[in-house]
VORO-242613 format. One line per 3 residues: number of its first residue (from 1); their letters; for each residue x, y, z of C-alpha. Coordinates in Angstrom, 2 decimals, always signed. Example, Ala and Ser with C-alpha at 12.3 -4.5 7.8 and 13.67 -1.06 7.14 Angstrom:
VORO-242613
1	AS	+12.30/-4.50/+7.80 | +13.67/-1.06/+7.14
END
This chain:
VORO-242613
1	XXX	+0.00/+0.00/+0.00 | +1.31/+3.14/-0.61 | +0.14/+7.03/+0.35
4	XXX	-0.34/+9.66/-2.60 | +0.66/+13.13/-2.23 | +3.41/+12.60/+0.34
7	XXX	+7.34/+12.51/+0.21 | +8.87/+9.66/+0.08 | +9.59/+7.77/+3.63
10	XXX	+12.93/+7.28/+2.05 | +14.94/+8.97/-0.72 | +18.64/+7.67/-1.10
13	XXX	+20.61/+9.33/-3.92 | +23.91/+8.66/-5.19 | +25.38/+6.59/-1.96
16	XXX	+28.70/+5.21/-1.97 | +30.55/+3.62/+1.13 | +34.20/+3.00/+0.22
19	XXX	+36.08/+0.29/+2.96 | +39.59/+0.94/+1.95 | +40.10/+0.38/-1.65
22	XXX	+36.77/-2.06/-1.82 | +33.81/-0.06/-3.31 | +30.75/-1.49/-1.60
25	XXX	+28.23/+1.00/-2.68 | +28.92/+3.10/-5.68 | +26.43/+5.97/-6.32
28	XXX	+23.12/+3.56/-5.32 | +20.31/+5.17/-5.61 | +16.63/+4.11/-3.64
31	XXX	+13.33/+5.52/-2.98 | +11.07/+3.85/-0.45 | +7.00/+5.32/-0.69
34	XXX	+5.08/+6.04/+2.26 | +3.10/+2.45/+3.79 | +5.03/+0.56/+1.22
37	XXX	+7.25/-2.92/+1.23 | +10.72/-2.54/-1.09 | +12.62/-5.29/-1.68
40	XXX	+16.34/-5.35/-1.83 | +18.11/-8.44/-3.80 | +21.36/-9.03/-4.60
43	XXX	+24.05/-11.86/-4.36 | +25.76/-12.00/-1.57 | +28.63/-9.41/-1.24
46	XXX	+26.60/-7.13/-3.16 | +26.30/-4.29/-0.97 | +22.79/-4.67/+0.18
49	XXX	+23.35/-4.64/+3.75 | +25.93/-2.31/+3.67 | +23.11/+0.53/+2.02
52	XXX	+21.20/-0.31/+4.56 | +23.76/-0.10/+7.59 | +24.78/+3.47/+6.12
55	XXX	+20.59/+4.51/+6.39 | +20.48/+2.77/+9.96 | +23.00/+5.06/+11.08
58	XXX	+26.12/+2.10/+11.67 | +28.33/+3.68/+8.54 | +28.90/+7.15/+7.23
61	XXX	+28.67/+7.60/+3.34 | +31.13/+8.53/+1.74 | +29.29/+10.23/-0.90
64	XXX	+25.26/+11.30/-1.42 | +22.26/+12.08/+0.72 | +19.86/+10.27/+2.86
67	XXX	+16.61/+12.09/+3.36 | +13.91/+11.13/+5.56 | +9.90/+12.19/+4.71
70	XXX	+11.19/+15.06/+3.27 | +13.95/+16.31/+5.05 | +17.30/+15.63/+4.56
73	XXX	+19.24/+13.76/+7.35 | +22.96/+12.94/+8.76 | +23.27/+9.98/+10.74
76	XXX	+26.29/+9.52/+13.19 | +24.78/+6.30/+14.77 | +22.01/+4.15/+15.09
79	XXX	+20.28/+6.70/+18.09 | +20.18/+9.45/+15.57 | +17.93/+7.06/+13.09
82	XXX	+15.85/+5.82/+15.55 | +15.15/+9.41/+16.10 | +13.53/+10.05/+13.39
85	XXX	+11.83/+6.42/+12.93 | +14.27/+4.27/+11.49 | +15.01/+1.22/+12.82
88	XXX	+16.38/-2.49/+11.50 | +15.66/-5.63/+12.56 | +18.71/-7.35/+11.92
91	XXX	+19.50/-10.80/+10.56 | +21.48/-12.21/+13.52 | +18.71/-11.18/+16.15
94	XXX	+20.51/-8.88/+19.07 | +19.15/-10.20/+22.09 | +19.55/-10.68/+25.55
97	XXX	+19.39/-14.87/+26.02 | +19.17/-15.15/+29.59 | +16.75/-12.23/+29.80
100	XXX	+12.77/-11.71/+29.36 | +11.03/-11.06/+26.49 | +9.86/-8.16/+28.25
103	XXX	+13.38/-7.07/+29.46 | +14.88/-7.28/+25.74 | +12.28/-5.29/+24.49
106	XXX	+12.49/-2.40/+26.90 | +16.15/-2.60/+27.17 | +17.78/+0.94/+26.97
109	XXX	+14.14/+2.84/+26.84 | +12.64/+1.49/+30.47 | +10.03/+3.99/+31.59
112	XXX	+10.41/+4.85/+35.28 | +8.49/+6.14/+38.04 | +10.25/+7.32/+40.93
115	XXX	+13.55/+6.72/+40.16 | +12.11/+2.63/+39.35 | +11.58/+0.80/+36.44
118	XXX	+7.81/+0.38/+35.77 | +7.34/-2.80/+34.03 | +3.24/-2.35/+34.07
121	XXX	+3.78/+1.00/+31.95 | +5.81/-0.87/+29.16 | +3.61/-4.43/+29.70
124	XXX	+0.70/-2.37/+28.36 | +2.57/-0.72/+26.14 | +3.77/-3.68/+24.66
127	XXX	+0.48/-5.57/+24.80 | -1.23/-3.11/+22.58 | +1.23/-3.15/+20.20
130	XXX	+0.63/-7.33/+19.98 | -2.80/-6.71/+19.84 | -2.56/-4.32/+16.99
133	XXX	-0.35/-6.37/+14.73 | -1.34/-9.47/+15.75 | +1.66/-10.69/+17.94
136	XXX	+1.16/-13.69/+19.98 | +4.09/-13.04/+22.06 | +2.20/-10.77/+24.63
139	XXX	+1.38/-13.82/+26.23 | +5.34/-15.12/+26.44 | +6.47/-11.62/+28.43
142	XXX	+7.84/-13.41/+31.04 | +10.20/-16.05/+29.26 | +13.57/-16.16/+28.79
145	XXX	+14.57/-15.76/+25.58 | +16.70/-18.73/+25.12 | +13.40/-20.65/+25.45
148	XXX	+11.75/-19.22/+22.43 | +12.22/-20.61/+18.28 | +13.33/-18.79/+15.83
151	XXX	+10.24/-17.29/+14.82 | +9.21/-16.40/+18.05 | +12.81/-14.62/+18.86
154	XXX	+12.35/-12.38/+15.25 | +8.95/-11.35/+16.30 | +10.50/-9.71/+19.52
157	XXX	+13.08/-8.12/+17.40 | +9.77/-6.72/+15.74 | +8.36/-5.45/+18.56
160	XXX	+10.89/-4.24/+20.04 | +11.94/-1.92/+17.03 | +7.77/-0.80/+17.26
163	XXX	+7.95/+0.04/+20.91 | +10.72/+2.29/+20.31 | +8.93/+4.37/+17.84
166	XXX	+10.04/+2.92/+14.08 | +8.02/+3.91/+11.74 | +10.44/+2.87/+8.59
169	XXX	+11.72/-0.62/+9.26 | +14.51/-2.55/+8.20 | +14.77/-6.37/+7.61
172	XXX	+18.01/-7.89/+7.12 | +17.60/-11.46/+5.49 | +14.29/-11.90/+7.62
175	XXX	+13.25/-15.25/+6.16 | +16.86/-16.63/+6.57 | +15.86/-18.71/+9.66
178	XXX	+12.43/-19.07/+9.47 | +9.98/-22.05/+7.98 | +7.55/-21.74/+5.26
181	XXX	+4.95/-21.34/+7.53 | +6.62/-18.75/+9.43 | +7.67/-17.23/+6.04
184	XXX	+3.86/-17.31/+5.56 | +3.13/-15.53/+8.73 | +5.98/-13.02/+8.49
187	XXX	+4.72/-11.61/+4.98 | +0.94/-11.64/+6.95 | +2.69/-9.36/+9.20
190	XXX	+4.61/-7.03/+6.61 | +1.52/-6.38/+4.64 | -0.42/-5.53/+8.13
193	XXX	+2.18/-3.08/+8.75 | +2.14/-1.28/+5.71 | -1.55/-1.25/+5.54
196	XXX	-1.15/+0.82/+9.22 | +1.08/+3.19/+7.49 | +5.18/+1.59/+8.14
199	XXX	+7.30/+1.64/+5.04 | +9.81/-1.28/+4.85 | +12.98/-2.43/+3.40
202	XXX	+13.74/-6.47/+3.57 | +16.96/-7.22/+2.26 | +16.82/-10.76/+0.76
205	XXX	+18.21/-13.01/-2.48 | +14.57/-14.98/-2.12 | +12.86/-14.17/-5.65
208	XXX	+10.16/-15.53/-4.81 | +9.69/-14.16/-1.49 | +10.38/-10.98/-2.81
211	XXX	+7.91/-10.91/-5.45 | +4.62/-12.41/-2.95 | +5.69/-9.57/-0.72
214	XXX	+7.16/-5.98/-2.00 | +5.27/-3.26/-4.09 | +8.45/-2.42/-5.73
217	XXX	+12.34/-4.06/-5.93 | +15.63/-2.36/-5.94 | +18.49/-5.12/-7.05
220	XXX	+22.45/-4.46/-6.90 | +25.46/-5.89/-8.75 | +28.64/-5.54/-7.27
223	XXX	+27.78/-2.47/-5.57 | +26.02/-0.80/-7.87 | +21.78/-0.49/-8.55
226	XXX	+21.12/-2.79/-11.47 | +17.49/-1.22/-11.67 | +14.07/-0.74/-9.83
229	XXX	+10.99/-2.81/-11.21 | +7.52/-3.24/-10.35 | +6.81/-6.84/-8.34
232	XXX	+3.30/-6.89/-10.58 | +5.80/-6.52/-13.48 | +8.23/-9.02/-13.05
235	XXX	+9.46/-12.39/-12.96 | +11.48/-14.67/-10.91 | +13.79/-14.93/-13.74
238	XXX	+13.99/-11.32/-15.01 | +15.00/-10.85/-11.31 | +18.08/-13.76/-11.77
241	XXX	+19.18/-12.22/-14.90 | +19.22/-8.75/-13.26 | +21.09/-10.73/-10.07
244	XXX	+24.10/-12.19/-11.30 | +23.69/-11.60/-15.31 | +22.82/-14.24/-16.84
247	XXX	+19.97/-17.35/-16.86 | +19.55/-19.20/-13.70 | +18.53/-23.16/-13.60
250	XXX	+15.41/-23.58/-11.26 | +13.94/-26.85/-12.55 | +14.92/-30.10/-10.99
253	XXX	+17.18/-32.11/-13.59 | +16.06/-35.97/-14.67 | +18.22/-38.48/-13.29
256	XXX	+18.47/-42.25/-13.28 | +17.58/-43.69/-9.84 | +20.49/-45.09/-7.70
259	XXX	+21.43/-48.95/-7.10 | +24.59/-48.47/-5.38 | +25.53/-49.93/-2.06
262	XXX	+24.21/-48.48/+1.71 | +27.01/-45.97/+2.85 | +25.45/-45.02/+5.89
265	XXX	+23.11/-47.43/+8.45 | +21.25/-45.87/+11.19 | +18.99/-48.34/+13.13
268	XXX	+16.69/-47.98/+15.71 | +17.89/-44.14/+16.97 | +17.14/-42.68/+20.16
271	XXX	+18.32/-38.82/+20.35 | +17.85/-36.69/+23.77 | +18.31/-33.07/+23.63
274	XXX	+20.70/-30.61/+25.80 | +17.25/-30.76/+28.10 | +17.41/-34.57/+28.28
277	XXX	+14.08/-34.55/+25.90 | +13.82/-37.34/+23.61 | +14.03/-35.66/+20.24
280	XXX	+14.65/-38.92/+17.81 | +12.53/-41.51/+18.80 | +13.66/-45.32/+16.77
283	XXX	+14.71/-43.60/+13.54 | +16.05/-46.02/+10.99 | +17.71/-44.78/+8.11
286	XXX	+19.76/-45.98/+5.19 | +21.58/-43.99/+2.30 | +23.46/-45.28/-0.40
289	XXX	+26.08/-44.42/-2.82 | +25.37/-41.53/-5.46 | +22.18/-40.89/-3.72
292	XXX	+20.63/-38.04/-1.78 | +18.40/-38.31/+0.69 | +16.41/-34.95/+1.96
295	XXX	+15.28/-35.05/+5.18 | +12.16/-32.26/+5.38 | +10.17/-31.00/+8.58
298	XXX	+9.64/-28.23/+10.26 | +12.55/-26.64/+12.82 | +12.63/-28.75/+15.98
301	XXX	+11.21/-32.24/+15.06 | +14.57/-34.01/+15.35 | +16.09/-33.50/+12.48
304	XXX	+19.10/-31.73/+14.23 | +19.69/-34.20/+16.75 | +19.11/-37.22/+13.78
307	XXX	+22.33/-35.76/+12.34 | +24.43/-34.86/+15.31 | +24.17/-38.40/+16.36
310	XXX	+25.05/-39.64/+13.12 | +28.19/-37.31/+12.82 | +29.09/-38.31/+16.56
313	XXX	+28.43/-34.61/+17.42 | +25.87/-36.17/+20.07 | +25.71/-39.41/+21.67
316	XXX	+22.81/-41.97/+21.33 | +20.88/-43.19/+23.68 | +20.86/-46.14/+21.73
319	XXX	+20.82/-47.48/+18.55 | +23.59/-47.37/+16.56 | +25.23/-46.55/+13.32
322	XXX	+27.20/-48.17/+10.64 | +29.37/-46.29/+8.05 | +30.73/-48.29/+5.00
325	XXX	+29.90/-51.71/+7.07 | +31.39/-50.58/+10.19 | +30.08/-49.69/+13.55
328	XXX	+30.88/-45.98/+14.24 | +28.31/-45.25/+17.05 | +31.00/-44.96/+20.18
331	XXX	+33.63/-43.24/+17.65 | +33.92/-39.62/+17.72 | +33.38/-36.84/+15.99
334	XXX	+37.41/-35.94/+14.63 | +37.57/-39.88/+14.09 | +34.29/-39.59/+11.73
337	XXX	+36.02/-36.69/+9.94 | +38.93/-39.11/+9.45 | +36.76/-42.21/+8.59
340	XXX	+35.24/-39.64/+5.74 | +31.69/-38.07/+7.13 | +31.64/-34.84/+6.17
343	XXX	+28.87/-32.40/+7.97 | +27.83/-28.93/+6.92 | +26.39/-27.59/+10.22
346	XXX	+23.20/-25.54/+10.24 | +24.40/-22.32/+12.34 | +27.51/-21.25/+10.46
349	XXX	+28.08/-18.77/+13.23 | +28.59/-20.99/+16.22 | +29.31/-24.35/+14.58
352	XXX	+30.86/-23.46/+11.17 | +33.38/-20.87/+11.65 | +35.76/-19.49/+14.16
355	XXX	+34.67/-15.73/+13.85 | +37.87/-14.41/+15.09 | +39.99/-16.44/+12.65
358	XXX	+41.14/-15.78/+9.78 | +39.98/-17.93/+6.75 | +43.02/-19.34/+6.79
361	XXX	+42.99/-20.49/+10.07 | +39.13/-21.47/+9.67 | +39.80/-23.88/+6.62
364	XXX	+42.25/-25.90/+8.91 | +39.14/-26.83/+10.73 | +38.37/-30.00/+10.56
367	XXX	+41.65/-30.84/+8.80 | +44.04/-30.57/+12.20 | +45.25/-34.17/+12.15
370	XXX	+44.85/-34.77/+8.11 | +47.45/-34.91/+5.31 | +48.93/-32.59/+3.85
373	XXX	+47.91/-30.27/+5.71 | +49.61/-31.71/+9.11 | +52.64/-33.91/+8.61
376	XXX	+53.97/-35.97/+11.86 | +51.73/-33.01/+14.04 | +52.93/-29.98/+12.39
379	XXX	+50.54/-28.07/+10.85 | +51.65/-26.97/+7.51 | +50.23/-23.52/+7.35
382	XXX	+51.60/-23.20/+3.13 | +49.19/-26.39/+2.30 | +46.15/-24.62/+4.76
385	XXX	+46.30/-21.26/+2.78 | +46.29/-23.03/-0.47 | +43.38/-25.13/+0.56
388	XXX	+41.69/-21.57/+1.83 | +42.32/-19.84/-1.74 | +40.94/-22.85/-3.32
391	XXX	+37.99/-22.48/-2.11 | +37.46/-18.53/-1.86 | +38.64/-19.09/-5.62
394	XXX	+36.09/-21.92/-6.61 | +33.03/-20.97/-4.45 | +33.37/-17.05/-5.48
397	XXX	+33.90/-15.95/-1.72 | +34.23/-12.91/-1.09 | +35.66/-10.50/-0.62
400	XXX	+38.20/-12.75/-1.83 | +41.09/-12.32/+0.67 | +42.54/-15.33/+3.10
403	XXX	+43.44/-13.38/+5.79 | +39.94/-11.81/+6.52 | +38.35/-12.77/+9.41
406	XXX	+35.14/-14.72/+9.35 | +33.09/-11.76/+10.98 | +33.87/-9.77/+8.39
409	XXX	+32.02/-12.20/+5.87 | +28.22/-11.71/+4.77 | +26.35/-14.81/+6.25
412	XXX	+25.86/-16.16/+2.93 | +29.95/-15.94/+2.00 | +30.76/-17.32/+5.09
415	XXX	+28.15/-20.44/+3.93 | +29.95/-20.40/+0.98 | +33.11/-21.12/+2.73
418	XXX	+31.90/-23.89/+5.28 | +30.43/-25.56/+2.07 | +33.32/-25.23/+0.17
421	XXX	+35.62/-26.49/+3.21 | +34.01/-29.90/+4.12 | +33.50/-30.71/+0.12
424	XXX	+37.27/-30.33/-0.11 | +37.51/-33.22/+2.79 | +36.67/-35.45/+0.25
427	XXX	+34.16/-37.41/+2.14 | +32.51/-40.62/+1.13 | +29.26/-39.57/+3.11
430	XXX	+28.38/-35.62/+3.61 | +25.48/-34.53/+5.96 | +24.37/-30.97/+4.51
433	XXX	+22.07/-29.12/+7.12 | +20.26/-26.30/+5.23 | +23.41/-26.03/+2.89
436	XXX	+21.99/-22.57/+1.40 | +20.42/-20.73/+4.16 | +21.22/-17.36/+3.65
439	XXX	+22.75/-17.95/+0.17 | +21.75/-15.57/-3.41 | +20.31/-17.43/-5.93
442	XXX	+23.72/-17.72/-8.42 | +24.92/-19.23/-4.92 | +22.56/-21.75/-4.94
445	XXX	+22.56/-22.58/-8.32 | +26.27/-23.14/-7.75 | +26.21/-25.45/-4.51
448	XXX	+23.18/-27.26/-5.63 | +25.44/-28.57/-9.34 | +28.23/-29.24/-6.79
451	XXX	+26.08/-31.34/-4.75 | +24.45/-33.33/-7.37 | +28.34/-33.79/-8.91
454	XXX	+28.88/-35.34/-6.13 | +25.97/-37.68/-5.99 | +27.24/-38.14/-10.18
457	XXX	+30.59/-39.16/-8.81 | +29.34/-41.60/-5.83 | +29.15/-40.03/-3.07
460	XXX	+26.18/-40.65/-0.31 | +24.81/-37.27/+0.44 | +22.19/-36.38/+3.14
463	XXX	+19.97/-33.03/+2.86 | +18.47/-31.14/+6.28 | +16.50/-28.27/+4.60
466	XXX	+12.58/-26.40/+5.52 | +12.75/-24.74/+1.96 | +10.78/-27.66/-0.25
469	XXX	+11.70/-26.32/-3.29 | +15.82/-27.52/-2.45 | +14.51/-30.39/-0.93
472	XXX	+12.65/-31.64/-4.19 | +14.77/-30.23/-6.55 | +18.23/-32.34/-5.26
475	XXX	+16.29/-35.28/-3.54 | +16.21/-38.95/-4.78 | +13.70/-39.68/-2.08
478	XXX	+12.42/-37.57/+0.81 | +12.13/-38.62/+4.28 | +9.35/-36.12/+6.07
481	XXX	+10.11/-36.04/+9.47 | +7.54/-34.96/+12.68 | +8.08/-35.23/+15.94
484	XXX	+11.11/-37.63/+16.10 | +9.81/-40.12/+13.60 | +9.75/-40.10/+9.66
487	XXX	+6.01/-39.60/+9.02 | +6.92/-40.78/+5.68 | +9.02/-41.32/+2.67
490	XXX	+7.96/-40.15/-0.46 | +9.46/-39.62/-4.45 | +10.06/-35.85/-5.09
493	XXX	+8.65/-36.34/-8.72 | +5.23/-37.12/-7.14 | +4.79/-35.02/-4.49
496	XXX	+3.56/-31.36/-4.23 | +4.58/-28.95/-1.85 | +1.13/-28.46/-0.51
499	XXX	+1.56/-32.56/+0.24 | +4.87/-31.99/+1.77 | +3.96/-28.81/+4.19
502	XXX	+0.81/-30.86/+5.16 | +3.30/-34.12/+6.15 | +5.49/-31.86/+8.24
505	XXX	+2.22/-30.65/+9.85 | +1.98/-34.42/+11.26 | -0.56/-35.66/+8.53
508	XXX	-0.13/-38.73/+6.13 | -0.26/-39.21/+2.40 | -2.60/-42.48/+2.39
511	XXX	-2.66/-45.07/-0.53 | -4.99/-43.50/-2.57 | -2.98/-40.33/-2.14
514	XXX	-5.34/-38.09/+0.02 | -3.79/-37.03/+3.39 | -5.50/-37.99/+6.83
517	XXX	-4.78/-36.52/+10.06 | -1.53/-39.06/+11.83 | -3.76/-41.24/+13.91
520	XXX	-0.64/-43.44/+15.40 | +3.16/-43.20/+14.85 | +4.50/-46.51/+13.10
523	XXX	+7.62/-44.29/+12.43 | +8.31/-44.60/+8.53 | +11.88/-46.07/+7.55
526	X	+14.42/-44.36/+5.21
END
């Protein structure tokens, strides 16, 4: 929705932000209309979040003007855009674990009485503004963060940016974490904020996403505005082209079903959780040479602790596994790495990357006791920044420079890298856990060939993903799993997404292919 016969919430002309020698924004220009949703694409490294960091206030331009609802504006830190209604929900959420929902959301604007917080003042406060939008949160106020999902943890991040006063709101990546049906329920919520009057900017490489949602979409090319088009007057691959320059592969290719032998035997699995909760409850599963196996569901039904117990990162409670004929279940993790399981972890912050190292120093994980890059328990630090320019080379990181430290990586090159690293194990068996969260599309396009090379050349490969459309476009079969079980196993070529989304709501796909809701759990096997 937009409003006629007003300024612009947002006029950006002719922005560039230099770092050094790197141009990351040269001369970009953006207009954002009053009550309306623009969408930002671009592959990663692009400069997308880096525009929007300079109109939040965290960077300086170098050159051009930033004016807000008609006024021009000079921001020397975050404060001074929040002043005047701008505020950013950002793609790694900033909150307080151990604290509230109510104390995160206050934090730094408490209201006071007397000298003393007073929480009633903000509980109301905060309550109407769930009630407005629709929030369910209001009724989580008093839980610790760490307790909440992902979805619920991004809706605080909403409301707190609304209860200090933003009125133009930026989203970093904010579908990077979430499932389709919180996708779903997040575009609900943009399109009930515009309609109350918010403009927005969501930064995102999701085409399709960004169509569904914005009025209008801004996309950059190595720092530079490729255009701004219409969303009625688009397409997905218009957008692609204007991306990275050229076509862009969507459909799933034909190949021939696999025959080779099992790589990987999981039998009768029992997970528990850091909480001691059962999470994986008799799982059996079974993949085979040049064949890959998605595993579907929505966040929390298992599928993370399926995989950490078959890449020894947790311990079963029983059960066991067998890789290449032999019993792995009481090896390790570092002797799995040796043995040849590769695993591409799902949070590339905490469990993919070192942030403080270099990428030099990050590509020697998970290579600390292997040839050549350690001879007789010397690390040979030559072979390790060969190996890290090999992949920053072949994987397009960027920007492309070894001694960077992960931090200062995108989210999507620093996926890049972790993908690019544990392919370059040269594992007989690689567990891939969402492989191209937070990834543009060329990105994808790129992993997703390597990935089915792999399955070409033999390998037994083993896909964790809540986007259906990667799931059924690299699967050989799909294993749908719901709380702790596989609900079912089903061919990609004859399954819809509706069908899909409905099995990882706990419903079955019966014989004659209609679904029923699960009356008991026979636990399908993979």
């Amino acid at each position: 929705m937009t409003t006629s016969n007003a300024p612009p919430a947002v006029q950006l002309e002719g922005i560039t932000k230099r770092f050094g020698d790197v141009v990351a924004n040269d001369e970009v220009d953006l207009t954002l209309e009053q009550g309306s949703i623009h969408a930002l694409l671009g592959e990663n490294g692009s400069g997308k979040t880096t525009l929007m960091s300079v109109l939040y206030g965290l960077y300086d331009q170098n050159e051009g003007t930033i004016t807000v609802n008609g006024e021009e504006q000079t921001f020397n830190s975050p404060r001074d855009a929040m002043s005047v209604g701008v505020g950013m929900i950002h793609q790694h959420f900033q909150l307080v674990e151990p604290m509230t929902v109510l104390q995160n959301i206050i934090l730094g604007h408490e209201p006071t009485e007397n000298g003393l917080i007073d929480e009633s003042v903000a509980r109301d406060e905060i309550e109407d503004i769930c009630s407005r939008y629709g929030f369910s949160i209001d009724e989580e106020l008093d839980t610790q963060i760490r307790d909440l999902d992902l979805g619920d943890r991004q809706r605080v991040e909403i409301v707190k940016t609304l209860y200090r006063g933003a009125e133009i709101l930026i989203f970093d990546e904010p579908t990077a974490v979430l499932t389709p049906q919180e996708v779903e329920g997040l575009i609900d919520l943009l399109n009930d904020l515009a309609d109350a009057g918010h403009s927005m900017i969501f930064i995102s490489h999701k085409l399709d996403e960004a169509l569904t949602a914005a009025d209008d979409i801004t996309v950059l090319r190595d720092g530079e505005s490729v255009g701004t088009v219409k969303a009625a007057d688009t397409t997905e691959q218009d957008l692609a082209r204007m991306m990275v320059g050229r076509e862009v592969m969507f459909d799933r290719q034909s190949r021939e079903p696999t025959s080779g032998e099992p790589v990987l035997e999981a039998n009768e699995v029992h997970v528990r959780d850091d909480r001691d909760i059962e999470k994986v409850s008799g799982v059996d599963l079974t993949v085979r040479s040049g064949e890959i196996l998605g595993i579907a569901g929505v966040q929390g039904n298992g599928q993370t602790e399926l995989v950490e117990g078959c890449t020894g990162l947790r311990s079963l409670e029983s059960g066991s596994v067998r890789f290449a004929g032999e019993d792995v279940t009481e090896m390790s993790r570092r002797q799995r790495i040796e043995e040849g399981i590769a695993y591409i972890p799902e949070d590339r912050q905490t469990e993919g990357l070192v942030q403080d190292y270099s990428l030099v120093r990050n590509a020697l994980l998970g290579n600390q006791t292997i040839e050549p890059y350690v001879n007789d328990g010397v690390i040979d630090w030559t072979a390790v920044r060969e190996h890290a320019e090999d992949i920053i080379e072949e994987f397009n990181v960027r920007p492309p420079n070894a001694d960077a430290e992960a931090a200062s990586l995108s989210g999507g090159n620093q996926q890049k890298f972790i993908v690019g690293r544990e392919i370059g194990h040269d594992p007989d068996l690689i567990f891939a856990s969402h492989p191209t969260r937070g990834v543009d599309i060329g990105s994808i396009e790129f992993i997703h060939n390597r990935l089915l090379e792999l399955r070409e050349n033999g390998l037994a490969i083993v896909v964790v993903s809540s986007k259906l459309e990667e799931i059924q476009k690299l699967s050989d079969r799909i294993a749908v799993m719901y709380e702790g079980e596989f609900i079912d196993i089903v061919d990609p070529d004859n399954v819809t997404e509706e069908q899909l989304g409905l099995l990882m709501a706990g419903q079955r796909l019966e014989n004659e292919g209609e679904l029923s809701e699960q009356e008991s759990k026979g636990g399908a096997q993979a």
